[in-house]
C-alpha positions in Angstrom: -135.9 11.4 88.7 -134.4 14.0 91.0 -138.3 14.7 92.5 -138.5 11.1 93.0 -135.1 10.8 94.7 -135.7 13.9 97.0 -139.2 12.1 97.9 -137.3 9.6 99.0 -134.9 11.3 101.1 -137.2 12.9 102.8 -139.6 9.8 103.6 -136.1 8.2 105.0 -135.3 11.4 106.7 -138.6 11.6 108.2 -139.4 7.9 109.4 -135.8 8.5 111.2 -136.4 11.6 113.4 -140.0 10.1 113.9 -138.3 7.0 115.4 -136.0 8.6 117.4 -138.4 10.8 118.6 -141.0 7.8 119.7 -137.8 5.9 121.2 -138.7 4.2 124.5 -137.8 6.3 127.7 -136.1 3.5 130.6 -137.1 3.9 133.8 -134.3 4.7 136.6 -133.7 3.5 140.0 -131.6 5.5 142.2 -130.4 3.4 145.5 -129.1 5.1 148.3 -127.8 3.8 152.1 -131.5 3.5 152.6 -131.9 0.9 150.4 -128.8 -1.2 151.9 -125.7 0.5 150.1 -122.9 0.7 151.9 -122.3 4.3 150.8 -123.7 7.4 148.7 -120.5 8.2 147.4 -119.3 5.4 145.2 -115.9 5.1 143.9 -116.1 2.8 141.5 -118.8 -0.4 139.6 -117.8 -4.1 138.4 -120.2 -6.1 136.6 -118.8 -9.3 137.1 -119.0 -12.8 135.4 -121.7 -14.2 137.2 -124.0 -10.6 136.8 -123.7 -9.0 139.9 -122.6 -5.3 140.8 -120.2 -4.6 142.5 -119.4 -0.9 144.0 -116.3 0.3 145.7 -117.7 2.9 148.3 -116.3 5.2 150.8 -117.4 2.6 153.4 -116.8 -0.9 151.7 -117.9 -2.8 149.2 -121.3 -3.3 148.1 -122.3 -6.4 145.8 -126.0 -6.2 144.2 -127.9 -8.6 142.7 -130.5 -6.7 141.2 -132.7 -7.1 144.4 -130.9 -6.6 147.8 -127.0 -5.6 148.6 -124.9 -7.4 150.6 -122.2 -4.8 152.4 -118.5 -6.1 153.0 -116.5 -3.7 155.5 -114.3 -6.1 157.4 -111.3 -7.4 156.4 -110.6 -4.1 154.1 -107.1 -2.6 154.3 -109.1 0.7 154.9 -112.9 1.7 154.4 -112.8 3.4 151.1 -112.7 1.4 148.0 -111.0 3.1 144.8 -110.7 -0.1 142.0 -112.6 -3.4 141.8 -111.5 -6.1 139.6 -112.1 -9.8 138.6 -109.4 -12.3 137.7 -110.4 -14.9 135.4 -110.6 -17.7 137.9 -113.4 -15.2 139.7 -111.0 -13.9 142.3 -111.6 -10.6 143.3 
């Protein structure tokens, strides 16, 4: 019985570092001013209700939709942006 429980063990153990091991790899995208971000240096992210990203730069606010950013500078009280947050009506 102890064989048979060790067997065990170790076909459990196994099958676990073999899945791990096989685990999908996800591909990265890193997005610069080159691709339309306001900044390199981001301050702070909010995924808000509706799925976008937003990110608080050193030069505005960037919103991304998972294809193109759309930069908001004016009306800022300043050009770097330290906190982002969503109300529950949607106000940001």
């Amino acid at each position: 019985m102890r064989l048979f429980r060790a067997i065990l063990l170790f076909g459990f153990v196994s099958s676990w570092i073999v899945r791990g091991a096989a685990a999908e790899r996800l591909a990265l995208k890193s997005y610069t001013t080159v691709d339309g971000l306001s900044s390199d240096r981001i301050n702070c992210i909010l995924r808000d209700s509706q799925g976008f990203l937003w990110f608080g730069t050193w030069d505005g606010i960037s919103r991304f939709d998972g294809y193109h950013f759309v930069n908001i500078v004016q009306g800022l009280p300043g050009p770097s942006v330290n906190a982002l947050l969503e109300t529950r009506d949607g106000t940001y």
